[in-house]
C-alpha positions in Angstrom: 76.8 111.7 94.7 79.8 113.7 95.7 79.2 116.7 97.8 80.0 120.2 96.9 82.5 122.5 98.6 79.0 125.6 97.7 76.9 122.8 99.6 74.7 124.3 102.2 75.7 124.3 105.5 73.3 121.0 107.7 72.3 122.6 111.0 71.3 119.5 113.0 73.2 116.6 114.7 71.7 114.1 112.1 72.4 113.5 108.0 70.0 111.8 106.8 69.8 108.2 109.3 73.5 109.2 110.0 74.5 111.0 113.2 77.5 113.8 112.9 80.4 113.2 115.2 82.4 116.5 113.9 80.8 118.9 112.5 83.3 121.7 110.8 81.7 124.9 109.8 83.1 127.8 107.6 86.3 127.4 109.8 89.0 129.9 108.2 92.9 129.4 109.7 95.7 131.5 108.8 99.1 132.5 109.9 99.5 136.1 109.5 98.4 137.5 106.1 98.2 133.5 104.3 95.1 131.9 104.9 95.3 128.0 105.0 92.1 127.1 105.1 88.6 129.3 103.5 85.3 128.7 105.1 85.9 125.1 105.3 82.9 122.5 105.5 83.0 118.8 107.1 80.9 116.2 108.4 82.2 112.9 109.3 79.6 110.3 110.9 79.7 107.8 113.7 81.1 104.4 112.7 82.7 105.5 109.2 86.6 105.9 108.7 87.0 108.9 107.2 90.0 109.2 104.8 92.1 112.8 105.1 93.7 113.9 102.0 94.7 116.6 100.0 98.5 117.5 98.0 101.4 118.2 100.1 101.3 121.7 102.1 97.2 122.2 101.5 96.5 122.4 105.5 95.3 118.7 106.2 96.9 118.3 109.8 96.6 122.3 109.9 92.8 121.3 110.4 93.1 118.1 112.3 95.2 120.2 115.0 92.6 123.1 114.7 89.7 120.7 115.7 91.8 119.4 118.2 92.6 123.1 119.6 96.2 122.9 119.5 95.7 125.5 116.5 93.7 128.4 116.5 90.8 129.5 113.9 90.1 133.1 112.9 86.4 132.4 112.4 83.8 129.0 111.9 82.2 127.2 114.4 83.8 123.5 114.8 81.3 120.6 117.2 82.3 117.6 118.5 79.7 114.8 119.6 77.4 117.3 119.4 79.5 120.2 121.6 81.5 123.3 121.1 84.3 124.1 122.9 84.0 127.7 123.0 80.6 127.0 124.7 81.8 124.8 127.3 83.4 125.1 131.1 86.7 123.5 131.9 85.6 120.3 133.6 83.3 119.9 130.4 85.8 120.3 128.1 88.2 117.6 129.9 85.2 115.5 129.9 84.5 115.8 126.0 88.6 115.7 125.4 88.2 112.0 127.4 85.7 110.8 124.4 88.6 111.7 121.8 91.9 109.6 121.1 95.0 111.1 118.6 98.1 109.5 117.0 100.4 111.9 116.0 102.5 111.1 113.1 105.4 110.0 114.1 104.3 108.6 117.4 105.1 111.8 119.9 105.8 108.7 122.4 107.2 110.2 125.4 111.4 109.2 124.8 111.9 108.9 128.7 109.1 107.3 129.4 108.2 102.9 128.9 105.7 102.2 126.7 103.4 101.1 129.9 103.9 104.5 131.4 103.3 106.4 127.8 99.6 105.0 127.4 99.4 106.0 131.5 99.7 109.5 130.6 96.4 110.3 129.5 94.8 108.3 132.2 97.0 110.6 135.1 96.3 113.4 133.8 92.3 112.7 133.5 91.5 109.9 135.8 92.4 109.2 139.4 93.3 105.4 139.7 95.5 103.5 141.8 98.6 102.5 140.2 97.4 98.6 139.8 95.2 99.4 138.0 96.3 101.6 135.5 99.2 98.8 135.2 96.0 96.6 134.1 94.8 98.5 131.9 97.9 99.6 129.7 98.7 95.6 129.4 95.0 95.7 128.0 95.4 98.4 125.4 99.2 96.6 124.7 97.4 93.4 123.8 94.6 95.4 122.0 96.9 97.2 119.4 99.3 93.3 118.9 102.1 94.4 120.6 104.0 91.6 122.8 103.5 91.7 126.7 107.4 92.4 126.8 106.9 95.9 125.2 105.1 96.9 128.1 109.0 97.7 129.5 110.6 99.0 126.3 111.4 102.5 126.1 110.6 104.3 122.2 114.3 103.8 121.6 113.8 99.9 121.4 110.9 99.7 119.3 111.1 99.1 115.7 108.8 101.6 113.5 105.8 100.2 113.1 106.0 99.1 117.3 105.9 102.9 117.4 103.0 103.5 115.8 101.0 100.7 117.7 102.1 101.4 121.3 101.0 105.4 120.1 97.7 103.8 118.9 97.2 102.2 122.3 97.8 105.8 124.1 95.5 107.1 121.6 92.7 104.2 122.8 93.9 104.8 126.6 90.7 106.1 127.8 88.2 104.1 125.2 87.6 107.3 123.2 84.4 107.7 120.3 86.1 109.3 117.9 90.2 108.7 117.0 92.3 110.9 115.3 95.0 109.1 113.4 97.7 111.7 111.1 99.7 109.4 109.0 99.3 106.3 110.4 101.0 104.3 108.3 103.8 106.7 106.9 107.2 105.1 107.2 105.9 101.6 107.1 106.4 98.8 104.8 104.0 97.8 102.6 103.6 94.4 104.8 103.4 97.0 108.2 100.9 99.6 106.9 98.5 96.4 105.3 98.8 95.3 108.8 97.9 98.5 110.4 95.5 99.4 107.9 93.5 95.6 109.2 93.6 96.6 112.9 92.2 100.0 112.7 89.4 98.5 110.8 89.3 95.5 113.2 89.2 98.2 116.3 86.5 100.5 114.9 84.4 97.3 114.7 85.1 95.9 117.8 85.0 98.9 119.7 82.4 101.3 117.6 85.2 103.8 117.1 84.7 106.8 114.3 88.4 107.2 112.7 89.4 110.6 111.1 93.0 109.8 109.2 94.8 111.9 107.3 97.0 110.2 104.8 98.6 110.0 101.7 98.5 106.4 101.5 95.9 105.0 98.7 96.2 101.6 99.9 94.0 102.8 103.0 92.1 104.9 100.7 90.6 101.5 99.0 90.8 99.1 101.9 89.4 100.7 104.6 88.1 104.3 104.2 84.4 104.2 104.1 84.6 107.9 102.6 87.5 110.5 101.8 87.2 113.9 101.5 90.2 115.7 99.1 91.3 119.0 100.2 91.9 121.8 98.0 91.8 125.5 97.2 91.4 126.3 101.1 88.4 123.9 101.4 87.1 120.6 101.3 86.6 120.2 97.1 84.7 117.0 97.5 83.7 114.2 99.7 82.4 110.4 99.4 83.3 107.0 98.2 85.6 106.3 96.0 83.3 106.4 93.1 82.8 109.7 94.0 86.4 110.3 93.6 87.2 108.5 90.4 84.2 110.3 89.0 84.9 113.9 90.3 85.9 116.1 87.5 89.3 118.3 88.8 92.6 117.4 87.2 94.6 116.3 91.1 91.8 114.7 91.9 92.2 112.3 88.6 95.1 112.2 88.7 95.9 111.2 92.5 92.9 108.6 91.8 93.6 107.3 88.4 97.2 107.8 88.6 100.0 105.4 87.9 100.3 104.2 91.4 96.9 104.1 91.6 96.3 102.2 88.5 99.4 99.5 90.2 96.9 98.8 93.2 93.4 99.2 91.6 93.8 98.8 87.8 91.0 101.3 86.0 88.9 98.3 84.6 89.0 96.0 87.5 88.3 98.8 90.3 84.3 98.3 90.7 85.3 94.3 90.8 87.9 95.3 93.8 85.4 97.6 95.5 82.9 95.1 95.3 85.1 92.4 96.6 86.1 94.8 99.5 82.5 95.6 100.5 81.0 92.5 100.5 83.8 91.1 103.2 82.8 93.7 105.7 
């Protein structure tokens, strides 16, 4: 059953068997006099890829940038693997900001920098390794995200788009973080690229355990590999849960974004619970 945006707040670590990664709590955000977001509620759980989405100019990255404390809330409480910012030291907060990966949108790759020495940013500015070493380890995360050894050299300039996107991925995966935050992963891509992209975050959050939060527009993702989505609207999280959940949910954007005509061209109406079930049983 979809959840609520008049849900009760859950005050433990745990839903149900499930253990909460990011806990959002009646977080409010406004610039001046406009409120963005309204006593916003979200959970998203260890393991799951959590799809982001919500019409154009409704705050999405707005809140991805608030949990990440690169934007400021006016009120709400907002945890993290089971920790709160505000309640933390400096050397705890670098330690909890290790256990957390982010792709921008468009990459953010540093334009003067190789791609080797843009996934060796976050481990300077954390870690304390000797140069070898951190040469090891970006040729790891290069191979990791299926980018050529040879990229290791390149500078952003020489990469195509979607070489962007994975060398920003393996930044994102630099220090083997739990939870990944991914804003638009697959904009800009062609259909080929993002199908692509789309496989090897699922692939990575197997292989490595990874909880995903991405924000996107893209309903491709939304049936392939989102486990849950929650749709953003009127200030707050309207609903949350599978897809199901979202075909079913009674609000005129949200049937319409789900039952649209691009959305009927990937999962026609009266084939979707075939597709789903196809998709779910090849996990």
């Amino acid at each position: 059953m979809a959840d609520d945006v008049d849900q009760q707040p859950i005050e433990t670590s745990k839903n149900g068997n499930r253990d909460v990664v990011l806990s959002a709590r009646d977080v409010t955000v406004a610039f001046g006099p406009k409120v963005v977001l309204d006593k916003l509620n979200l959970d998203i759980y260890r393991g799951e890829i959590l799809g982001f989405v919500g019409a154009s100019g409704t705050g999405k990255s707005v809140l991805m940038r608030t949990v990440l404390r690169l934007l400021p809330r006016r009120s709400g409480t907002i945890k993290i693997l089971g920790q709160d910012f505000d309640e933390l030291d400096e050397p705890e907060r670098n330690a909890l900001d290790m256990r957390l990966g982010v792709l921008f949108q468009q990459g953010a790759l540093f334009s003067s920098l190789t791609v080797k020495e843009n996934i060796q940013v976050p481990m300077r500015e954390y870690l304390d390794l000797p140069a070898s070493l951190m040469d090891e380890l970006a040729h790891l995360k290069i191979r990791m995200v299926g980018l050529a050894a040879d990229a290791a050299d390149k500078y952003p300039s020489e990469l195509s788009g979607g070489m962007i996107k994975r060398a920003a991925l393996a930044r994102a995966l630099a220090l083997d973080p739990e939870l990944v935050f991914l804003d638009e992963p697959t904009s800009g891509l062609d259909p080929i690229g993002a199908a692509e992209f789309d496989e090897l975050i699922a692939n990575l959050r197997d292989s490595l355990g990874l909880t995903v939060y991405m924000v996107t527009h893209d309903l491709d993702s939304l049936f392939s590999v989102c486990d849950r989505i929650a749709v953003l609207g009127k200030k707050r999280v309207m609903v949350e849960g599978t897809i199901d959940d979202m075909l079913a949910y009674d609000d005129p954007w949200v049937q319409a974004y789900f039952k649209g005509k691009r959305a009927r061209s990937i999962v026609p109406q009266d084939d979707a619970p075939a597709a789903r079930a196809q998709h779910d049983s090849g996990k």
